[in-house]
N, C-alpha and C positions, 0 to 999 in steps of 0.2 A: 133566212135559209141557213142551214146547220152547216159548217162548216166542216167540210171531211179532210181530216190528216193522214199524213203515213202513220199504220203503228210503230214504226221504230224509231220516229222522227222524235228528237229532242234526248235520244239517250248521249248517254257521257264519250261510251264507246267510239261513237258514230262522231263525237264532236271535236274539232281543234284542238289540240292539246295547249292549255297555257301554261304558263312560267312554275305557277304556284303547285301546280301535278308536279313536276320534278320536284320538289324539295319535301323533305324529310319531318318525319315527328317526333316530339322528345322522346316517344315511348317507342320507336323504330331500336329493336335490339340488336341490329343487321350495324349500326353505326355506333361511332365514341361520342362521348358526351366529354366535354371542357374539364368536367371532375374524376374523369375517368386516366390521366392523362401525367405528367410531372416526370420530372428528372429524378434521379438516383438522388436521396436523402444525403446529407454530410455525413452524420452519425458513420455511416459504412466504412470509409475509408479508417474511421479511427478502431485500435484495436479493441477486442470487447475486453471486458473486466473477468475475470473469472470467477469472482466471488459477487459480481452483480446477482441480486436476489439472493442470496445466500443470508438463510437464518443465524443469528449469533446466536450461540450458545447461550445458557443462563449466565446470571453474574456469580460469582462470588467471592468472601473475601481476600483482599492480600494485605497483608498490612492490617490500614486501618481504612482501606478503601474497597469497595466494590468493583469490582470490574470482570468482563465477559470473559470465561473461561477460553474464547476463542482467540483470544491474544496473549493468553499466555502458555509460555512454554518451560518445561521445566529441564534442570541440570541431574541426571540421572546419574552419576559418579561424583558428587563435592568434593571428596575425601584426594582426589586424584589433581585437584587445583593446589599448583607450586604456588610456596608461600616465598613473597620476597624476605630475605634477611632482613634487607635494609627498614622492613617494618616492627622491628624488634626493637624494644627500649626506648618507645622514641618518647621524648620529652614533650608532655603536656601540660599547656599552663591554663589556670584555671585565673580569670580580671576577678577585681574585683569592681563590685558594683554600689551606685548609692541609691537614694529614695526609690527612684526613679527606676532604677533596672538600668541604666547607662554606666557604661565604663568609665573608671577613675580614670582619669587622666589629668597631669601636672602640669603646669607650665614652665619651662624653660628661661634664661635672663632673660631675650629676647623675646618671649612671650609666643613663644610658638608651643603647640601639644605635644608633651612626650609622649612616650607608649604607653599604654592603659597599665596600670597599676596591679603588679599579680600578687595572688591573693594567697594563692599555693601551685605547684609544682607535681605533676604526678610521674611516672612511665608506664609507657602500656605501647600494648604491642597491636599495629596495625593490618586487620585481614587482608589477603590479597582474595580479589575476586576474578573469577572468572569474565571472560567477556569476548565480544566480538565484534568485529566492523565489518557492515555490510554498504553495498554503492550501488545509488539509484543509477541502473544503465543509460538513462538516457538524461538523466539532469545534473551526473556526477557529485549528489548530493550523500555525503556518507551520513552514517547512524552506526551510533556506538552503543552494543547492548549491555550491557552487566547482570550478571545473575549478583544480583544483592538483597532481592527479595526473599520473604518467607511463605508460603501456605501450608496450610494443614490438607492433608489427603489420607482419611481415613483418621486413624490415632495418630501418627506421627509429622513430623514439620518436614519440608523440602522445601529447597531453595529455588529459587525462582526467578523468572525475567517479562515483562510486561512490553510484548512488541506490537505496538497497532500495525504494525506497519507489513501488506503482506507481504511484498518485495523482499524483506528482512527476514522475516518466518520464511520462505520459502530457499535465499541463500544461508543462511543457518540448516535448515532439516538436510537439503540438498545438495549434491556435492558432484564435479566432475573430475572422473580420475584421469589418469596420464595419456590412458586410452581414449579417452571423450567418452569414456560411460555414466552416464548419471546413477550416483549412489546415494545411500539415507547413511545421513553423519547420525551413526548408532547414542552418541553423547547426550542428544538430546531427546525429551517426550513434551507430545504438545497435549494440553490440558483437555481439551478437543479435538478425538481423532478423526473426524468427520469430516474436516475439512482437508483433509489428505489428498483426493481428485485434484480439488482447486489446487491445492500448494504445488502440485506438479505441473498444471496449466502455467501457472505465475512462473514456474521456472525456467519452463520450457522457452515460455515467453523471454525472461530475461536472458538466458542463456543464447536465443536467437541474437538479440538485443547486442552484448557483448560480441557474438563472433561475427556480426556485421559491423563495430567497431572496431576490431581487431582486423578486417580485411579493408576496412578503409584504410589504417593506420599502414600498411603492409603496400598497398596499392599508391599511399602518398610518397614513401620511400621509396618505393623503386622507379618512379614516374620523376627521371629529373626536372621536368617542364612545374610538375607539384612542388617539389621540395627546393626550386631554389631560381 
């Protein structure tokens, strides 16, 4: 005998829900998936770079060396660098040398080295250069620049100064007057003006840098409990 069923008997609708109906599938776009998910990266907290990505310039040379036009900067006035007196007529002594390229030197009864043996005697008179000292804000790390260098620009020679460093380039160009306005020290031209945005990010930056040390320092001094 054929067995007769309900037609709606055996649908899903009509049956018990179990456990496994409740749960989710990987492709459910209603829910987060595990890779979907993370905390806030380190990276953020630190400040960004301002010259991050930033193309250098081509090289060219100084000297006798190659280097990117985007570190260096040039002294626009030479003629206006005070020359020390004290670099005048100063006495230079020329060793003399043996086989070898080594300084003569004599021995003494005692047999210790005198001073190297001179050959001749000249005067000449010592350039004073121009130069600057700039301070890492935050590692109080200074850097001493000197415009001692030469490059060619176009036909004629200019002097020059080779700073990687954009910290450096950025307190050189940039300047804050009495008023707290930031100015361009006219003195100097950078070999790449391209990078002018960034140099004022960097200084922005350091300049922040500085007057939240200066308001620590200000804040430890007036806070007896800080200073003593």
């Amino acid at each position: 005998m054929t067995k007769l069923t309900d037609p709606v008997e055996g649908k899903i609708s009509d049956q018990e829900p179990d456990e496994e109906s409740f749960g989710t599938s990987e492709h459910d776009e209603s829910v987060l998936s595990e890779t979907e998910i993370g905390a806030l990266p380190e990276k953020i907290t630190q400040t960004p770079n301002p010259f991050d990505g930033y193309p250098l310039a081509r090289k060219v040379k100084v000297g006798e060396v190659m280097v990117s036009a985007t570190y260096i900067m040039l002294l626009k006035d030479p003629d206006n660098i005070f020359q020390d007196p004290s670099g005048r007529g100063v006495t230079h002594e020329f060793f003399a040398k043996n086989k070898q390229g080594e300084d003569i030197r004599l021995e003494d009864a005692d047999g210790k080295l005198k001073k190297p043996k001179v050959e001749k005697r000249t005067s000449v008179t010592l350039k004073s250069y121009h130069n600057r000292i700039t301070v890492h804000p935050i590692t109080g790390e200074a850097t001493d620049t000197v415009f001692d260098r030469y490059i060619m620009v176009g036909s004629r020679e200019r002097m020059c100064a080779l700073v990687p460093s954009h910290i450096a380039r950025a307190q050189i160009c940039l300047m804050v007057d009495n008023k707290g306005v930031i100015r361009i020290d006219r003195r100097y031209e950078l070999a790449d003006p391209k990078q002018a945005s960034r140099i004022r990010e960097v200084f922005n930056q350091v300049h922040y840098q500085q007057m939240k040390t200066e308001r620590m320092a200000q804040k430890f001094d007036q806070d007896p409990g800080l200073s003593g």
